[in-house]
C-alpha positions as CSV (number, residue, x, y, z in Angstrom):
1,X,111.6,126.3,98.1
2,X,113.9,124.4,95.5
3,X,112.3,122.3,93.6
4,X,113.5,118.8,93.6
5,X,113.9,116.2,90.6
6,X,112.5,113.4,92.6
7,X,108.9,115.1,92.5
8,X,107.7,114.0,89.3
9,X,109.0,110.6,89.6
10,X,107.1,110.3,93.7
11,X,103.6,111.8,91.6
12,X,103.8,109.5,89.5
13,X,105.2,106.3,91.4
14,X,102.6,107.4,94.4
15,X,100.1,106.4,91.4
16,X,101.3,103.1,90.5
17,X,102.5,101.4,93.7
18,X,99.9,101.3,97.2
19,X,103.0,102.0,99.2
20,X,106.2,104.4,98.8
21,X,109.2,104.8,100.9
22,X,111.8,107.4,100.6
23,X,114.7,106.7,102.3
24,X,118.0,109.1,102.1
25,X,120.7,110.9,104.4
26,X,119.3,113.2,107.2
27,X,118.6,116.8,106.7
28,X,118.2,115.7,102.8
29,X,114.7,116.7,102.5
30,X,112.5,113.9,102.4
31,X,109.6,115.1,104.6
32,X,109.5,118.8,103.0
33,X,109.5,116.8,99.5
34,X,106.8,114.8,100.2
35,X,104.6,117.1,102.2
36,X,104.9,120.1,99.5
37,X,104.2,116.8,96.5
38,X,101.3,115.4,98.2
39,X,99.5,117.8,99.9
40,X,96.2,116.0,100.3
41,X,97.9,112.8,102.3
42,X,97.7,113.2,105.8
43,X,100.9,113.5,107.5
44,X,102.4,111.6,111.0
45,X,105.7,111.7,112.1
46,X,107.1,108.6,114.8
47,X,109.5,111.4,116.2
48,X,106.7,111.8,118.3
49,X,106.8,110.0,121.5
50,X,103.2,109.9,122.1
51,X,102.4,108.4,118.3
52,X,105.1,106.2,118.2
53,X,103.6,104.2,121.3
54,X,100.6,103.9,119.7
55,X,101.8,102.9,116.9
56,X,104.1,100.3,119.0
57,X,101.1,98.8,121.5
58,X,98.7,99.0,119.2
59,X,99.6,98.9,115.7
60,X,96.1,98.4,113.8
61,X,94.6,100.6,116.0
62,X,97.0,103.2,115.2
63,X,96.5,102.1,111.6
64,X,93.0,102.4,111.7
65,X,92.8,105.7,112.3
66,X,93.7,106.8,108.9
67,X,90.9,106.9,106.6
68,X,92.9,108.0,103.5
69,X,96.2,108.4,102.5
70,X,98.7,108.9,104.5
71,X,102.5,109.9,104.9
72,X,104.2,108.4,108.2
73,X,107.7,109.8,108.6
74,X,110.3,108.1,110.8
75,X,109.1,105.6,109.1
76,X,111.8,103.1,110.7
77,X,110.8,103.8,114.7
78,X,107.7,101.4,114.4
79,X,109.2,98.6,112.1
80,X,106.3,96.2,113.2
81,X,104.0,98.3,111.3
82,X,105.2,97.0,107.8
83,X,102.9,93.7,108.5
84,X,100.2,95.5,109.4
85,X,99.9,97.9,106.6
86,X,100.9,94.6,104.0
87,X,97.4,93.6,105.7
88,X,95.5,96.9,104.6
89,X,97.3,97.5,101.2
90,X,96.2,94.1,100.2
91,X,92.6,94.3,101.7
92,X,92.1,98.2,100.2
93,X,94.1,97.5,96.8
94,X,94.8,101.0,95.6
95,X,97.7,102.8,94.9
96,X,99.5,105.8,96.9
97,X,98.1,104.2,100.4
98,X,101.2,104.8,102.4
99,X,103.9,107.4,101.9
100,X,107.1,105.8,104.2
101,X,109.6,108.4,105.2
102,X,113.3,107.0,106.8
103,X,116.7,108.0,106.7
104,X,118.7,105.7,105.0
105,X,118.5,102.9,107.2
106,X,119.5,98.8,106.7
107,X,116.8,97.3,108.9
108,X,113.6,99.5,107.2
109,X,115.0,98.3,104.2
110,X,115.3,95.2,104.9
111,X,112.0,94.8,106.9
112,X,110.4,96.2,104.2
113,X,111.4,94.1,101.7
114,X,110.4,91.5,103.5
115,X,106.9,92.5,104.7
116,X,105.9,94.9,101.6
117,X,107.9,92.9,99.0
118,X,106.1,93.7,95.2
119,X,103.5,96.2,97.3
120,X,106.3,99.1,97.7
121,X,108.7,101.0,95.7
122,X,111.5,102.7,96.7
123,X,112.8,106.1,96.0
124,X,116.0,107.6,97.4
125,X,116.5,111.2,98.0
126,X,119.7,112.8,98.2
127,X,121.0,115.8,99.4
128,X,120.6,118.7,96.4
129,X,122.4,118.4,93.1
130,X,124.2,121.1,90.9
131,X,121.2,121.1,88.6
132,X,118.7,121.5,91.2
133,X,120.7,124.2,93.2
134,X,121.4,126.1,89.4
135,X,117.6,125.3,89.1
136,X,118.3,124.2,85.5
137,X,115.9,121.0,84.1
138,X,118.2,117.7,83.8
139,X,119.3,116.3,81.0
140,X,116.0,114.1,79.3
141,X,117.4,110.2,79.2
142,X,116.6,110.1,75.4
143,X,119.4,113.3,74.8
144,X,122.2,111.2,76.7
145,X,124.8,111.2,73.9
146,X,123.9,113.9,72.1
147,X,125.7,116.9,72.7
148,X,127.6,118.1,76.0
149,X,127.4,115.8,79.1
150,X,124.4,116.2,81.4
151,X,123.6,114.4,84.9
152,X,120.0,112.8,84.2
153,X,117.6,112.9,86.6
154,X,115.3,110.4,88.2
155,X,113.0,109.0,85.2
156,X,109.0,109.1,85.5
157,X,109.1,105.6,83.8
158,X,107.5,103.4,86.4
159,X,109.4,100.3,84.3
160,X,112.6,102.3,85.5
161,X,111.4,102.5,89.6
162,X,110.2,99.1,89.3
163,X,113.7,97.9,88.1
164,X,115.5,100.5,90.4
165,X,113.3,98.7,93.8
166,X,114.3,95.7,92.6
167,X,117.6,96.0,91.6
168,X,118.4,97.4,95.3
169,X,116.5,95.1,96.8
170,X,118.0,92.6,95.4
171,X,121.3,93.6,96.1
172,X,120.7,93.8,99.9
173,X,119.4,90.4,100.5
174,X,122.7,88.6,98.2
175,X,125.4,91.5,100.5
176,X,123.2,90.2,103.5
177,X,123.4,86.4,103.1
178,X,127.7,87.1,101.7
179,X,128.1,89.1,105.3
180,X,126.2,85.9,107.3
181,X,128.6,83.6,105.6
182,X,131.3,85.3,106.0
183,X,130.6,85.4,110.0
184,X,129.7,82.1,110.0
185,X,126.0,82.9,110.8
186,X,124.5,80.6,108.1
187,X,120.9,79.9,107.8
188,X,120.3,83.8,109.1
């Protein structure tokens, strides 16, 4: 397997934030990152048919039968989830709770930032970069500027995820309101 960049920052976000989604294009790699990072959560995936009801008609009993961690993929298939698990993460009150697993997707992004606002952060994986494929380290943030060019990689700063969450949160809710205006849908 090739390791991925985004692996250091998801061990270390999963330890600072009771919820983490990774959203990013299909066939990017999400699920075999965050299995092979987080071996111990137990893993679930919407895809199938028989979980995904349950987890539609019955959301808390679905919910409930996780005792510890856990990493739901298709994250986006059971969207009236988000409240649910909002309910737990703020009963329980540790971190790493829920791993969320989508493909780059408006509505779990939006849904989520309105149900796990301040509870989740966001990580986006993209399909494999030059450095990753060459397997060579990227460049550290504090050498930018120094020397030849390098593409950084994500940062384990949790200052940097929480700015990067809120950043792109941020930015979908003003794109959202400027595309109801602009349609005339005001007050959506």
């Amino acid at each position: 397997m090739i390791p991925r960049h985004l692996a250091a920052t998801l061990r270390s976000t999963v330890k600072d934030y009771p919820v983490v989604t990774i959203t990013g294009p299909r066939q990017s790699g999400k699920t075999t990152l965050v299995r092979s990072t987080l071996p111990r959560h137990e893993y679930l995936s919407l895809e199938d048919p028989d979980q995904r009801s349950f987890a539609l008609e019955d959301p808390r009993g679905f919910l409930g039968q996780f005792n510890d961690n856990v990493i739901l993929d298709e994250a986006q298939r059971a969207p009236d989830l988000f409240s649910y698990i909002q309910g737990i993460v703020d009963q329980r009150d540790r971190p790493g709770q829920f791993i969320l697993i989508g493909s780059q997707n408006f509505l779990l992004l939006q849904t989520i930032s309105q149900s796990l606002a301040g509870r989740c952060a966001v990580l986006h994986l993209l399909p494999f970069s030059y450095p990753e494929l060459t397997r060579r380290k990227s460049a550290d943030p504090k050498t930018i500027g120094r020397g030849p060019r390098r593409q950084s990689g994500p940062s384990d700063n949790p200052f940097d995820v929480l700015f990067a969450t809120r950043h792109f949160t941020t930015a979908r809710e003003c794109i959202g309101r400027l595309v109801c205006r602009h349609r005339g849908w005001a007050g959506r």
